[in-house]
Steps between C-alpha positions, in 0.01 A plus 500: 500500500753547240382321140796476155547320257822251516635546105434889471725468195210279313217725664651770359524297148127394512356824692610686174290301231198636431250210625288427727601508899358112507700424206829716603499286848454154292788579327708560812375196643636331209822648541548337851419871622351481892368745755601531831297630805656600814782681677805431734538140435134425546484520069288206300512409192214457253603318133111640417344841558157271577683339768642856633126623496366199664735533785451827590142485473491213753769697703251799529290306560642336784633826649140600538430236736311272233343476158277843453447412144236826440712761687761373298318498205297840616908633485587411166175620360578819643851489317332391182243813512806747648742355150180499265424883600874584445520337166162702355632799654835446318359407162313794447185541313678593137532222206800340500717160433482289829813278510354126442621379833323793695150401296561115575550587834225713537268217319614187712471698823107615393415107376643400869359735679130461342537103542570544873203731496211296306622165652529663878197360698575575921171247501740217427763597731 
């Protein structure tokens, strides 16, 4: 399934400032960017990456005959680990200036991660 961007004029615009992805996507949100999912006449619109997400996380989800929330979640875990292993690799062990969007990135994704983790309880499930 083919995924762009309807303005890639303002993507362009934003994708060059140096801020965060979160911010970056705000920004073309604000511009009255959208993204569109699909091919061969079968394309949607989304006015809101959240809405984009939520969509094709239901679609998936469908696709698969139901609502496997821990395979999918199992999945993106696995993606998480895979981009995490990546990222150390690239970085290096030396001393050096980490752009401030990398670091923020890195820092919200270990606070989420670690609140999934401590509140997680398959007891209440």
């Amino acid at each position: 399934m083919k995924f762009e961007v309807t303005n890639p004029k303002a993507w362009k615009a934003v994708n060059e400032k140096n801020i965060p992805m979160t911010h970056k996507i705000k920004v073309y949100e604000k511009l009255g960017g959208a993204y569109r999912l699909g091919e061969d006449g079968g394309e949607q619109v989304f006015n809101k990456m959240t809405e984009l997400l939520k969509h094709k996380i239901q679609e998936d989800s469908t696709e698969n005959g139901g609502d496997y929330e821990v395979s999918m979640s199992q999945k993106l875990l696995d993606d998480i680990i895979k981009n995490a292993t990546e990222l150390k690799e690239k970085m290096g062990t030396s001393e050096y200036n980490v752009e401030a969007w990398v670091q923020d990135h890195i820092s919200q994704a270990q606070n989420f991660i670690n609140q999934a983790n401590t509140g997680f309880n398959k007891d209440q499930q």
